[in-house]
C-alpha positions in Angstrom: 0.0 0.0 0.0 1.3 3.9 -1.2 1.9 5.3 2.3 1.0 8.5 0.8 -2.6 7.3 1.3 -2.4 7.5 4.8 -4.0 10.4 6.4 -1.1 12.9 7.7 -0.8 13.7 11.4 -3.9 15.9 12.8 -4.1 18.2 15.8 -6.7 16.5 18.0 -4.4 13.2 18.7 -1.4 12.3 20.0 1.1 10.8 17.5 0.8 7.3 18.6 -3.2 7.5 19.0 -3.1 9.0 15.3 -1.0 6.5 13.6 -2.6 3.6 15.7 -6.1 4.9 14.1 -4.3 4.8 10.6 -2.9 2.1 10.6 -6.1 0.4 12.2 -8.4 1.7 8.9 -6.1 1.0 6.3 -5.6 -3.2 7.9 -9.4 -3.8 8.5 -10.4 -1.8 5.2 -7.8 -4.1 3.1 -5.3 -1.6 2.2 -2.9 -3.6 3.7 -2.6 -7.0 2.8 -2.0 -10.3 4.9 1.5 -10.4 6.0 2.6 -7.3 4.7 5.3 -5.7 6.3 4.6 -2.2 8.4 8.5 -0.7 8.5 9.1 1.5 11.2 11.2 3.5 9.0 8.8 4.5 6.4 5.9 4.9 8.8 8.1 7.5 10.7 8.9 9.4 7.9 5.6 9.4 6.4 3.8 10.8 9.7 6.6 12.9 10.3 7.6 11.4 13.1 10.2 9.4 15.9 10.0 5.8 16.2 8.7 5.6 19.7 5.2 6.4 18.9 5.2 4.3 15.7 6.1 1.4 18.4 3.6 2.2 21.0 1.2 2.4 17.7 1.9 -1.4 16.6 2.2 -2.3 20.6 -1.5 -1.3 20.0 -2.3 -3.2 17.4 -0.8 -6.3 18.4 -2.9 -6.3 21.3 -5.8 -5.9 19.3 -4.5 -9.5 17.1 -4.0 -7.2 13.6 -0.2 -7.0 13.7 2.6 -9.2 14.7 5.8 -6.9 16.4 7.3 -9.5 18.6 10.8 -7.5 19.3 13.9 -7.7 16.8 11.8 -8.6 14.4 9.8 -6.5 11.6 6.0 -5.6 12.3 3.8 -7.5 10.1 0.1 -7.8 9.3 -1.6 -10.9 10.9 -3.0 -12.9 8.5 -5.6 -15.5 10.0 -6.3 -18.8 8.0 -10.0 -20.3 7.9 -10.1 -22.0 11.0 -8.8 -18.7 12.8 -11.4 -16.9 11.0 -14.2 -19.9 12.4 -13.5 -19.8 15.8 -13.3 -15.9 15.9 -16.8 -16.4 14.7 -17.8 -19.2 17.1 -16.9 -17.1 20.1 -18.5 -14.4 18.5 -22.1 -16.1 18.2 -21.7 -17.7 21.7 -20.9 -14.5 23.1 -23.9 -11.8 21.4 -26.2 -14.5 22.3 -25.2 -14.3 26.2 -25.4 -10.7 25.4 -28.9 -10.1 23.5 -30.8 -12.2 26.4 -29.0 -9.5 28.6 -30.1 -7.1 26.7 -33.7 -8.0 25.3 -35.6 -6.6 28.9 -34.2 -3.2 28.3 -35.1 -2.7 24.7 -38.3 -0.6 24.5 -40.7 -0.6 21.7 -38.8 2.4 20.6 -35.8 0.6 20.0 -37.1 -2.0 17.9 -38.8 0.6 16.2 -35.3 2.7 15.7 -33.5 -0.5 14.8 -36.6 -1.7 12.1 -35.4 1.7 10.7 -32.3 1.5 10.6 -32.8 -2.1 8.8 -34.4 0.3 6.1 -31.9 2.1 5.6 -29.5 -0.9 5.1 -32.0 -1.8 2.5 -31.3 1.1 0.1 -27.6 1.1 0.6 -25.7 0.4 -2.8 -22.4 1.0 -1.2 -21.2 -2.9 0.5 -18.7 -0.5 2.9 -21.7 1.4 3.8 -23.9 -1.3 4.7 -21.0 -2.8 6.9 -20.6 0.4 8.7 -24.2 0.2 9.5 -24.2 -3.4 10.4 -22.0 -2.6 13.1 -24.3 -0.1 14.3 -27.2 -2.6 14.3 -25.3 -5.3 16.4 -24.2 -2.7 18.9 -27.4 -0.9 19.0 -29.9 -4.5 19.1 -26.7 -5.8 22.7 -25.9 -2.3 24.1 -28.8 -2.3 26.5 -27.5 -5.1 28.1 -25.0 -3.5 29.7 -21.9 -5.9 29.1 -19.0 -4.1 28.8 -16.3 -6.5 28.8 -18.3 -8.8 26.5 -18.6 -5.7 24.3 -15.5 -4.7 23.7 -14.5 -8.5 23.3 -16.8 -8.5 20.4 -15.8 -5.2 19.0 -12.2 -6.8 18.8 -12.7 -10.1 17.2 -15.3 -8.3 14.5 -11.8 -5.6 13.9 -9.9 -9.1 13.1 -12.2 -10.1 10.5 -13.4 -7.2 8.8 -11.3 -7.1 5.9 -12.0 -10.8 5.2 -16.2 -9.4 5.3 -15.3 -6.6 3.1 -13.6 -8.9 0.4 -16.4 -11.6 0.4 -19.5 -8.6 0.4 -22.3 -9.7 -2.1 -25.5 -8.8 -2.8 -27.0 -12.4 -1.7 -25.3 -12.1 1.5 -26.7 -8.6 2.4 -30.2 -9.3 1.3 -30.0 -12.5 3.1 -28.6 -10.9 6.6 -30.8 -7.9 6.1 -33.7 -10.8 6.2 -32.2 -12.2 9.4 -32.0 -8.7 11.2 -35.9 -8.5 11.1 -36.6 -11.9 12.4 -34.4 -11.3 15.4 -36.1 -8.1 15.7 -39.8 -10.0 15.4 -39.0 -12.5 17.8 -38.3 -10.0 19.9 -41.4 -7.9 19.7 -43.2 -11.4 20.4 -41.0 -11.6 23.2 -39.6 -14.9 21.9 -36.0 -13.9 23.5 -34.9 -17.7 22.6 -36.0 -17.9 19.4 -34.0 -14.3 18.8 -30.8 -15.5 20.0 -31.0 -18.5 17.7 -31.4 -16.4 14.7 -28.6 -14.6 16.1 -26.2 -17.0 16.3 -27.0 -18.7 13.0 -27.1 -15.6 11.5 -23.2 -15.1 12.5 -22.7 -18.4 11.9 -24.0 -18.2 8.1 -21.8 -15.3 7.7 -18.6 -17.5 8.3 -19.7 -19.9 6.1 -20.2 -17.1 3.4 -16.1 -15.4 4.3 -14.8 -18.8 4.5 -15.9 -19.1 1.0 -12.7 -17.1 0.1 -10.5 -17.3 2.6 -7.3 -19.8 2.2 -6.6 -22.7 4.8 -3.1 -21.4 5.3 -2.8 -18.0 6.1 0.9 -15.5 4.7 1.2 -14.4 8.6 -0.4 -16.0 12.1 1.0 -15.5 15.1 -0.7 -16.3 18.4 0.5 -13.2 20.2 -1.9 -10.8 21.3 -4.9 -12.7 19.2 -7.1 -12.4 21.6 
């Protein structure tokens, strides 16, 4: 990737905060590929820069399972092979289930309504970057009434892994298909069928593996365990 496409340093961050955000968009959006290196060198220069926060940046990263910077050794994308990719999803279905029967006495009327709306506007999206962007929202808007901040921000983690992988395998089948899903959680929910919700839920992440596995290879160009999780 042209490091001329990453965003020069702003006013409002720190240096490290700012190239951690950088670096961050441009793994999960795809710019960078699997494996690739991130050299210290360059990354200094091109944020204008010392070293140190381009090393507290990837210490960041690392911890958040998107780059490998064990030390004396170069900084590289984390690339995760399908059966990564599976459990990431497994924990991920086990864990928004635990999270929407927290969370299903505390949405009102007026949040299904909000979120019915919000599946609307999903609908008329033509932009597959868009449409993720507002996924997100829907997940975290249908579990944040539960009150689970440590499952949370678990979940936001493992869905920063794999979002590059959603974003290569987007297809029209796929959104209309999960837009589909998103109102019968939301049904079973109005019915106050809180079991039947979670099962769509997890099936519904499920399915979504099984569509990204689709393209992803059973070997992956760079996996370390450190910081995965």
């Amino acid at each position: 990737m042209p490091l001329a496409e990453l965003p020069s340093l702003g006013d409002r961050q720190t240096a490290s905060d700012h190239v951690a955000d950088a670096l961050r968009q441009a793994i999960v959006t795809g710019q960078f590929e699997d494996g690739e290196e991130l050299n210290q060198v360059e990354l200094a220069q091109h944020f204008n820069v010392s070293r140190v926060p381009i090393r507290e940046a990837l210490r960041r990263l690392q911890a958040e399972g998107l780059v490998s910077a064990e030390a004396h050794r170069r900084a590289t994308v984390i690339g995760l092979n399908r059966e990564r990719v599976g459990e990431i999803f497994a924990i991920r279905a086990l864990l928004e289930s635990f999270m929407l029967e927290r969370a299903a006495e505390g949405l009102s009327n007026e949040d299904l309504k909000e979120l019915n709306e919000l599946c609307d506007v999903m609908d008329k999206t033509s932009s597959h970057s868009e449409w993720l962007e507002l996924n997100h929202r829907f997940h975290h808007q249908l579990l944040a009434p539960g009150g689970s901040p440590v499952a949370m921000a678990i979940v936001e983690r493992l869905s920063g892994q794999v979002e590059r992988y959603l974003r290569r395998s987007g297809g029209v089948q796929r959104v209309e298909e999960a837009g589909r899903e998103h109102r019968q959680i939301l049904r079973a929910l109005k019915r106050g069928d809180v079991d039947r919700a979670k099962e769509i839920l997890s099936r519904h992440i499920l399915t979504t593996y099984k569509r990204v596995s689709e393209s992803l290879p059973s070997a992956a160009p760079s996996e370390s365990g450190n910081g995965a999780f």
